[in-house]
Every structure is written in structure tokens, then in C-alpha cells.
N, C-alpha and C positions, 0 to 999 in steps of 0.2 A: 504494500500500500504506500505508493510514494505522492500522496497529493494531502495536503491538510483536510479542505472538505471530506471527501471519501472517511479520514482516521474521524473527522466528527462525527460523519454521518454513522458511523459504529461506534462510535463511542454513546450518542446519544441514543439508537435505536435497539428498541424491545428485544428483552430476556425473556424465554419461557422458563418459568422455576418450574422443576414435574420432577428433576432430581430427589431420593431424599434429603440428600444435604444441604437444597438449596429450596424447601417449602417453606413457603409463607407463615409465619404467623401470627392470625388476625384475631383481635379483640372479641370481635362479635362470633365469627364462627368458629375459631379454636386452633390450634396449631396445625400443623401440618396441612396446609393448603395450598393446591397449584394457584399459580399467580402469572402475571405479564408485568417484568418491572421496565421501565428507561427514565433516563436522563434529562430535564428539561431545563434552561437557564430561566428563572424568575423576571431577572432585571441586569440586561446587559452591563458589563460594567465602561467604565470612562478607557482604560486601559486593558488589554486583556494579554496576560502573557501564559504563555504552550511550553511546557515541559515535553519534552520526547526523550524517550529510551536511549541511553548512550551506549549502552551495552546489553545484549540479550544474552539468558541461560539459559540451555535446555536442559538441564539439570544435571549432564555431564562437565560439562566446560562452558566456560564466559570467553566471552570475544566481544570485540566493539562493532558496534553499529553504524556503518558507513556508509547507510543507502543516501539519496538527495530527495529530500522532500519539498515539491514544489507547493507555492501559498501565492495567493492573490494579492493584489496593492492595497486591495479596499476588503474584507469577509463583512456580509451581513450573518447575521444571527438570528433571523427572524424565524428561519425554518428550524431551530432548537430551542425557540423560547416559547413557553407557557402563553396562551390568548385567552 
């Protein structure tokens, strides 16, 4: 994935929890419940700064992350924020 949108667009979009390890649990209906989670921004900020991975492990060995991730001049945010 070398484009920023693309990494938001997964970043912000829907989880099925159906795992055990990853159900829900809800006040009203009790633990263990499938769900649909994602990520939504409330309220853009003035400033927005992106951390990215410097280095990936697969859980053998670490190595650095070299790939080149292209970003636009201008990102709106309007497609990952709450309306």
C-alpha cells in the first residue's frame, strides 16, 4: 500500500469482530457479541501529522521499511469524518 489515502481508507474502514477474541461486549445485550467496529474522525484537526511504520516484524526478524508513500498537497477528510 504505497498511497496515504488507500492506508486511511483501511485504516478507517469496518472490522467484523465474529473472532472469539475479538466479540463485542455490550451493556444491554451481554458479552460476547459479533459487532462491525471503524474508525471515524469527530472534528478535523488544524494540523494533522501521520506516523508510519519504520520498520516491520514478522515475528522472525525486523528490517526497515523502505517502501515510498505517495500523499497529496491538499487530503480532505471529509470521507472519514462522522456527519
Amino acid at each position: 500500500m504505497n498511497d496515504l489515502e488507500k492506508s486511511l481508507n483501511r485504516y478507517t474502514g469496518s472490522e467484523e469482530l465474529k473472532d472469539k477474541e475479538n466479540l463485542y461486549n455490550c451493556n444491554d445485550c451481554g458479552p460476547g457479541q459479533e459487532a462491525i467496529k471503524w474508525i471515524l474522525i469527530l472534528e478535523p484537526p488544524t494540523y494533522l501529522a501521520i506516523t508510519l511504520k519504520r520498520f516491520v516484524n514478522n515475528g522472525y526478524q525486523c528490517h526497515k521499511n523502505s517502501t515510498w508513500i505517495s500523499y497529496p498537497a491538499w487530503l480532505s477528510l471529509d470521507k472519514y469524518m462522522m456527519h
